[in-house]
C-alpha positions as CSV (number, residue, x, y, z in Angstrom):
1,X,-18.9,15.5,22.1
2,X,-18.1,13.7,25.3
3,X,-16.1,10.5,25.5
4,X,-19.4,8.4,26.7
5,X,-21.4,9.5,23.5
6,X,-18.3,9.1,21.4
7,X,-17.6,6.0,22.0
8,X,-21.4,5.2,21.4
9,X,-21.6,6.8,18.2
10,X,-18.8,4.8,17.1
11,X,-19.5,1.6,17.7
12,X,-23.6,2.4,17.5
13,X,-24.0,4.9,14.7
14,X,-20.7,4.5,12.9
15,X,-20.8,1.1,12.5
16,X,-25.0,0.6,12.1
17,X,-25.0,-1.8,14.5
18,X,-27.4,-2.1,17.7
19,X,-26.0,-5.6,19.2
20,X,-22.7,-6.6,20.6
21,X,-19.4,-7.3,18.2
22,X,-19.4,-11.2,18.1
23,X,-16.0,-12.5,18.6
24,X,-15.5,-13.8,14.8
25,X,-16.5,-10.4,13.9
26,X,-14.5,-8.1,15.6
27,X,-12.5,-9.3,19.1
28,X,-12.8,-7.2,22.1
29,X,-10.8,-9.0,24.7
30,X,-9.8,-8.9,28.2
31,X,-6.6,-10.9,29.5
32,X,-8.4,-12.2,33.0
33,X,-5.5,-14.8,34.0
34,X,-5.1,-12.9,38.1
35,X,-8.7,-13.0,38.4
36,X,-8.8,-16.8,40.1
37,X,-5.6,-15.5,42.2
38,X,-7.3,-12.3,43.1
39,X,-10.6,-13.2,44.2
40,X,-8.7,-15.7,46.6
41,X,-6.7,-13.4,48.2
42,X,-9.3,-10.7,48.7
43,X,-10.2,-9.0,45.8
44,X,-13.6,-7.5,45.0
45,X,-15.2,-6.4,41.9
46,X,-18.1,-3.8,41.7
47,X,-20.4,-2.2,39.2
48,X,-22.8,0.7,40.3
49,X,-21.6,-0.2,44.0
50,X,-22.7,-3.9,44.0
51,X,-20.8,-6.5,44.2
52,X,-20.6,-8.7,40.8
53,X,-18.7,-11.6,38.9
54,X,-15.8,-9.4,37.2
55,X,-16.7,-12.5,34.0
56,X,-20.2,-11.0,34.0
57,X,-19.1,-7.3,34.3
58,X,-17.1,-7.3,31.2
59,X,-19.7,-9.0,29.4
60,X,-21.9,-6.7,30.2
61,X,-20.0,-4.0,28.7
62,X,-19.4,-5.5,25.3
63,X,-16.6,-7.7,26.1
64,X,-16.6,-10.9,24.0
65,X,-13.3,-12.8,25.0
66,X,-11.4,-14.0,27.9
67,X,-7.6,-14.6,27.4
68,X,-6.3,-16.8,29.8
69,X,-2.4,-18.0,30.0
70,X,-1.1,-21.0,31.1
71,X,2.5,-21.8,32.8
72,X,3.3,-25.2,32.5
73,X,4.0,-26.2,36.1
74,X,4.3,-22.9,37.9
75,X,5.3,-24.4,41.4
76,X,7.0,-21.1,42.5
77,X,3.5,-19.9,42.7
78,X,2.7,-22.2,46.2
79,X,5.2,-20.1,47.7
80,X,3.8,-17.2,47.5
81,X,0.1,-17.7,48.5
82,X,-0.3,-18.6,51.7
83,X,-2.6,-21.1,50.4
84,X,-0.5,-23.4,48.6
85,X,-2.2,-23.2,45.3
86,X,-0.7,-22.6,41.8
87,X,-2.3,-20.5,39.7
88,X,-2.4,-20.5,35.7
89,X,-1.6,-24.0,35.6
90,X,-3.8,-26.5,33.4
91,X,-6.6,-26.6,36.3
92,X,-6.6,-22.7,37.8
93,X,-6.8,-22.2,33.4
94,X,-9.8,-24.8,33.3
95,X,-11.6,-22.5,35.6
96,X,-10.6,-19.5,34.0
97,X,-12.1,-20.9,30.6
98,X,-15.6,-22.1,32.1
99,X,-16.2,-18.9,33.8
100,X,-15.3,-17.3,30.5
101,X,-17.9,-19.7,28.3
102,X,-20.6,-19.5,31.4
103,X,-20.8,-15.9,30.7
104,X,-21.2,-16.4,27.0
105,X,-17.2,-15.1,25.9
106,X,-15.4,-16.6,23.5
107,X,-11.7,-17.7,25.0
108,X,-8.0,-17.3,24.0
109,X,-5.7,-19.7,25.5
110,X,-2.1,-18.2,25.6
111,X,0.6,-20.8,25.7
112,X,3.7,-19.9,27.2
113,X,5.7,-22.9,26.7
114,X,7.1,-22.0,30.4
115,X,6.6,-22.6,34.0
116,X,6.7,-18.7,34.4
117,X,6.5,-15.4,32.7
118,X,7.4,-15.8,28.9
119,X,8.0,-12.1,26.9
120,X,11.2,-11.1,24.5
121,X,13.6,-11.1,27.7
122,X,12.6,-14.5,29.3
123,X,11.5,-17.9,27.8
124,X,12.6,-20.3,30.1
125,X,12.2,-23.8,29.0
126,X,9.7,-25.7,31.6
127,X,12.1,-27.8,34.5
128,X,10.5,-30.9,32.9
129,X,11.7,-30.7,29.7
130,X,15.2,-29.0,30.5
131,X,17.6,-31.9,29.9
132,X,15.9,-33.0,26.6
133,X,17.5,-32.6,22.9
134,X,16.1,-31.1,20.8
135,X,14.2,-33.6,18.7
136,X,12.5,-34.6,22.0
137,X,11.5,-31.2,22.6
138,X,9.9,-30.9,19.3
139,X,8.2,-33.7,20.2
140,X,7.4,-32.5,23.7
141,X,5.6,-29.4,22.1
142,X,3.6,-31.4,19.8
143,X,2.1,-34.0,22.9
144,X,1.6,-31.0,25.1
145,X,-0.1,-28.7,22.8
146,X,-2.6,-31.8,21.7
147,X,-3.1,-33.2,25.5
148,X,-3.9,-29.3,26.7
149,X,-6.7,-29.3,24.2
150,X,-7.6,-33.1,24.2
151,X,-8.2,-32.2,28.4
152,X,-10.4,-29.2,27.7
153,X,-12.2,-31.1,24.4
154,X,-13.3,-33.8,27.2
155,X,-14.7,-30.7,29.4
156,X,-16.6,-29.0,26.6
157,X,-13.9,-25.7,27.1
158,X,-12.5,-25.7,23.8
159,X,-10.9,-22.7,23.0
160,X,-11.7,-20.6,20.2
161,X,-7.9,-19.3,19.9
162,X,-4.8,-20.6,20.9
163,X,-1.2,-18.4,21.0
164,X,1.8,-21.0,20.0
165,X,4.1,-18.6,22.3
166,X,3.7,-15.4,23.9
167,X,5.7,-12.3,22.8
168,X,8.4,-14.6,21.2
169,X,10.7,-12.0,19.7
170,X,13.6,-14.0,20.5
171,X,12.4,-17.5,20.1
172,X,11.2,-19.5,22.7
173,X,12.3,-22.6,24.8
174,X,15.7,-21.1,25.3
175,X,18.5,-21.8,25.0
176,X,17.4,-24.3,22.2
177,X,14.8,-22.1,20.4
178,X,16.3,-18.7,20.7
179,X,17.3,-17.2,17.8
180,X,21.1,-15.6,18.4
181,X,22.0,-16.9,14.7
182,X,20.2,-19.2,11.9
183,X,20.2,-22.2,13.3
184,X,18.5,-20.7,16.3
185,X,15.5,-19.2,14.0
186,X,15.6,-22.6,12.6
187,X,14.8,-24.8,15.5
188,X,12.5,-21.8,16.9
189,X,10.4,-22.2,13.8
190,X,10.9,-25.8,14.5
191,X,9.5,-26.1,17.7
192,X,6.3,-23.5,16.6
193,X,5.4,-25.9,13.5
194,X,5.2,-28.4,16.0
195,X,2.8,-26.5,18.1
196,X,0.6,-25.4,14.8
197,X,0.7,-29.2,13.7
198,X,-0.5,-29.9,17.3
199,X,-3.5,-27.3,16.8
200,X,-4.5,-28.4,13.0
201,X,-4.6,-32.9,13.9
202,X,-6.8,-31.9,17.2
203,X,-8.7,-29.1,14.5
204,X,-9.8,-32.4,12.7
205,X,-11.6,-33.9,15.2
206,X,-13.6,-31.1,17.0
207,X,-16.1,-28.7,15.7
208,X,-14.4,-25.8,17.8
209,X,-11.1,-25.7,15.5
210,X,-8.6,-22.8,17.3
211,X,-7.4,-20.3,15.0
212,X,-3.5,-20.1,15.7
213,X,-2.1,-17.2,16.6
214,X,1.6,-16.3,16.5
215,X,2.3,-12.8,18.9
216,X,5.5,-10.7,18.6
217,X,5.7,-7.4,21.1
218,X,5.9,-3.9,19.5
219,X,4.8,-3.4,16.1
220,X,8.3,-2.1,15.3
221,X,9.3,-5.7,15.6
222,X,6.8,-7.6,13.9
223,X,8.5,-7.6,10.1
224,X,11.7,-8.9,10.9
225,X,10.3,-11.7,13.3
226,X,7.9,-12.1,10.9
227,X,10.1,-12.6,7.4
228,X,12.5,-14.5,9.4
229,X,9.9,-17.3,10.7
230,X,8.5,-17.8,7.1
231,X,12.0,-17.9,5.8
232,X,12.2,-21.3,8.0
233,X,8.4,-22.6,6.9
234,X,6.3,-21.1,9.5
235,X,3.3,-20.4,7.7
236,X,0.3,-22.0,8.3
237,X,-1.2,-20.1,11.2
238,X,-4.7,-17.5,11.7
239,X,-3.3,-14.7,13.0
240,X,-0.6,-12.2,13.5
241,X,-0.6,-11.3,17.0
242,X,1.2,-8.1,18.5
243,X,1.5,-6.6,21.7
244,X,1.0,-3.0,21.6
245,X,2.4,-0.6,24.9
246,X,2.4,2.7,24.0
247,X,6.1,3.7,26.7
248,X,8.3,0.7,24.4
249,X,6.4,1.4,20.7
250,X,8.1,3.7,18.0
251,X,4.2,3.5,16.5
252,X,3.5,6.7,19.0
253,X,0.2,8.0,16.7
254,X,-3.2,6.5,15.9
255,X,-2.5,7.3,12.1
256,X,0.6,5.7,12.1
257,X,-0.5,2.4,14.2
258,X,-3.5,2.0,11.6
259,X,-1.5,2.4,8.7
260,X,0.9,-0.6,10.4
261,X,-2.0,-2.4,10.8
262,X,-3.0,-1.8,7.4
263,X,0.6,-2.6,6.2
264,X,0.8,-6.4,7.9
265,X,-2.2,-7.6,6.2
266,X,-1.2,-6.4,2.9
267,X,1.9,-8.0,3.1
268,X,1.5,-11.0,4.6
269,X,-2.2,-11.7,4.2
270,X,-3.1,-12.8,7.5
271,X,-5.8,-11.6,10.2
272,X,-4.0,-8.8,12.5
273,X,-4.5,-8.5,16.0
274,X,-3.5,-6.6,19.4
275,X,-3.1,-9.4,21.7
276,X,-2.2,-6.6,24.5
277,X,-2.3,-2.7,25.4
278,X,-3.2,-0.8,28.2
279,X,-3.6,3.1,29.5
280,X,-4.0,4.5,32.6
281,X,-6.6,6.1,34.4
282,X,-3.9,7.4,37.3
283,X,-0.6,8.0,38.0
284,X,-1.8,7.4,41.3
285,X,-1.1,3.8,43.5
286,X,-3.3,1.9,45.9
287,X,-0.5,0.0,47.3
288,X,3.6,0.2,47.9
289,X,4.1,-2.3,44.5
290,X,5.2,0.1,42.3
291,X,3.2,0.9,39.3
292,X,4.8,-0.3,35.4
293,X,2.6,2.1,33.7
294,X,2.5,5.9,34.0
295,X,2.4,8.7,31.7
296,X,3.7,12.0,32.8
297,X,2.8,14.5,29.7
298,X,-0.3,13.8,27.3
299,X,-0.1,11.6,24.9
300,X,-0.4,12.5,20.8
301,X,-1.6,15.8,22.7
302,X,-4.8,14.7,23.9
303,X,-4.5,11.6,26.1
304,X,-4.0,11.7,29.6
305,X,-3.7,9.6,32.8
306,X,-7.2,10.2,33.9
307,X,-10.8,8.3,33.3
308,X,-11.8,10.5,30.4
309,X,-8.0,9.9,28.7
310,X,-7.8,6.2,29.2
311,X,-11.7,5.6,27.5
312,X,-10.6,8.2,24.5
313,X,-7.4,6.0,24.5
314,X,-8.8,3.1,24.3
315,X,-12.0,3.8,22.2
316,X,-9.5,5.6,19.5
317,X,-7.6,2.1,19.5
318,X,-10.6,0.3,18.9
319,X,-11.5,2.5,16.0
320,X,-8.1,2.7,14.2
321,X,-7.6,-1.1,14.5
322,X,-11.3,-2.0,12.8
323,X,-11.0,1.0,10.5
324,X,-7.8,-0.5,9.1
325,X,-9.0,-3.9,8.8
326,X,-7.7,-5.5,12.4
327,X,-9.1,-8.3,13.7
328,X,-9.5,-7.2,17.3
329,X,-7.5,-5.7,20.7
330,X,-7.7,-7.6,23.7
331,X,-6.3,-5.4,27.1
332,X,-3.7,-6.7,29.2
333,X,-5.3,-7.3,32.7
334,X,-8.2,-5.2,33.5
335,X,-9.1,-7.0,36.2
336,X,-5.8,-6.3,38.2
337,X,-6.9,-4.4,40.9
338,X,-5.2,-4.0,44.7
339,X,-5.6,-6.3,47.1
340,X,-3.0,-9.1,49.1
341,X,-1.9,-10.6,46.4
342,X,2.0,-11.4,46.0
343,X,3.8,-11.7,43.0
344,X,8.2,-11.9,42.4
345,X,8.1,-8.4,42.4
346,X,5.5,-7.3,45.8
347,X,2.2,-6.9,47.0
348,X,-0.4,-5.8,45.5
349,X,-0.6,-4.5,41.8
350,X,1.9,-3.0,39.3
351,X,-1.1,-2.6,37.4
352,X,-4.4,-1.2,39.2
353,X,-3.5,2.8,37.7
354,X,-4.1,0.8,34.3
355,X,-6.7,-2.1,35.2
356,X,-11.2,-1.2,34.6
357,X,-11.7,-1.1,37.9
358,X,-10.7,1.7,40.8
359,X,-8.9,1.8,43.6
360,X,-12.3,0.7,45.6
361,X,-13.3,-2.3,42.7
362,X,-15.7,0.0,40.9
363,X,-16.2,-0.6,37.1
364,X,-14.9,2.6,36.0
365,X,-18.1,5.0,34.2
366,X,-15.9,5.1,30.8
367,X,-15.1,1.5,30.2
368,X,-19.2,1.1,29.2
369,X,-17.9,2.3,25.8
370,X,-17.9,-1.2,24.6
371,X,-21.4,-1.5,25.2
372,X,-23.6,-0.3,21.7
């Protein structure tokens, strides 16, 4: 059996189903945060040949939700684009989140409580809230939380998901919220229970009410993070969320990452989720930014860093998760393709040997698995 048919007769025959996974069934998600950036500095996105909306693409292929981040005032990003914009601030995010609801998606808003990248290494507090104690920076992530959704509540955008944090391993807000010792746990869960509380008063007045989502990196990671923030009374959010790279995960099976999956809800009864993954179709690179993802030998013996190994990857991930009672997977930016784009690091992508799309903005054949 081919990987096209097999990924039909999974999510087609398998399943008895002939329409599209709705998004409170079963999430199949795309992180499209570059996309705004990209476009604007060049980038084209293609199925058959033609060019199309990349929102639309995705869509079209089964995809029912956008995950969008959003930096609290990114200015670092004017220098860098010769246009002078910012990019996943509150207003590049608004756009993100209409072309996401235009095309009929659900949407995921990712807060990163930072004005740049936010992951188990970095969590920068945001410049405007550096000198504050720690009280007012409780209170700080309580008024921003509720004024991000109150803005898009007032633009019909309401998301249907929000992330208190983004692969908070170590806390967040540092040096205030990271968790060296137990007072550090205990303003980290702090400052989240401020966030959730944030979520649940706006909850109460809209019909949209944002299922909360907590996301830790590496499932290797996720019980001790896990036991530690309901230890200091974190416990009132939707869903575990868990980044899942296959290089940094000591989960290196499909067995063993369902019977993870498996294993969370048991124990803590909440919804599971893969907030981000990725595979590559290539080794190969488009530009001179050098690639973060490569894999140099096959992967549980079968997957490899071609088209055919990234859609079995990825359609075997999709499968293990739902068979084991997962929530969803949403990939870490598909959309990243080549193109003039300048980030801290170079020009280009560290991702396009991982993203949809090929080196010429083609839809990659494969990816149409998500379609049943």
């Amino acid at each position: 059996m081919n990987i096209l048919l097999f990924c039909c007769c999974f999510f087609a025959k398998g399943q008895q189903r002939n329409t599209p996974w709705k998004w409170n069934e079963f999430v199949i998600g795309a992180d499209m945060s570059y996309v705004n950036e990209l476009e604007d500095a060049g980038g084209v996105y293609k199925m058959n040949g033609r060019k199309e909306d990349p929102f639309t693409i995705i869509k079209s292929i089964g995809v029912n939700t956008v995950r969008v981040r959003l930096w609290h005032t990114p200015a670092w990003k004017k220098q860098l684009n010769s246009n002078g914009k910012m990019y996943s601030d509150l207003f590049d995010v608004e756009k993100t989140i209409r072309r996401a609801k235009q095309a009929g998606m659900a949407v995921n808003l990712d807060l990163h409580y930072s004005d740049t990248w936010a992951d188990p290494a970095h969590q920068s507090t945001p410049a405007a809230w550096a000198s504050l104690s720690f009280e007012a920076l409780k209170d700080s992530v309580y008024q921003y939380t509720f004024s991000v959704l109150e803005y898009f509540k007032a633009r019909n955008l309401v998301p249907e998901m929000i992330q208190i944090g983004n692969e908070t391993n170590s806390g967040m807000l540092w040096p205030i919220g990271k968790t060296e010792d137990a007072a550090g746990w205990q303003r980290y869960a702090a400052l989240v229970n401020s966030g959730m509380k944030a979520v649940k008063d706006f909850s109460a007045t809209t019909t949209i009410k944002p299922q909360i989502i907590l996301h830790v990196a590496q499932l290797q990671h996720v019980d001790f993070w896990l036991e530690n923030l309901i230890k200091n009374g974190v416990v009132d959010f939707d869903i575990i969320g868990l980044s899942h790279y296959y290089p940094w995960s000591n989960y290196t099976t499909m067995k063993s990452i369902g019977s993870k999956i498996d294993s969370l809800q048991t124990a803590y009864h909440k919804k599971v989720m893969i907030m981000e993954t990725a595979f590559p179709f290539t080794n190969a690179n488009a530009d001179t930014h050098t690639n973060i993802l490569t894999l140099n030998n096959q992967l549980e013996n079968r997957y490899e860093a071609t088209e055919n190994g990234q859609a079995a990857y990825i359609a075997d991930l999709f499968k293990t998760v739902k068979q084991n009672k997962g929530s969803g997977v949403m990939y870490w930016e598909p959309a990243w393709i080549s193109s003039p784009m300048k980030d801290l690091w170079g020009t280009g992508s560290a991702w396009e040997n991982a993203a949809w799309f090929d080196f010429n903005g083609n839809l990659l054949k494969g990816i149409r698995f998500f379609k049943k």
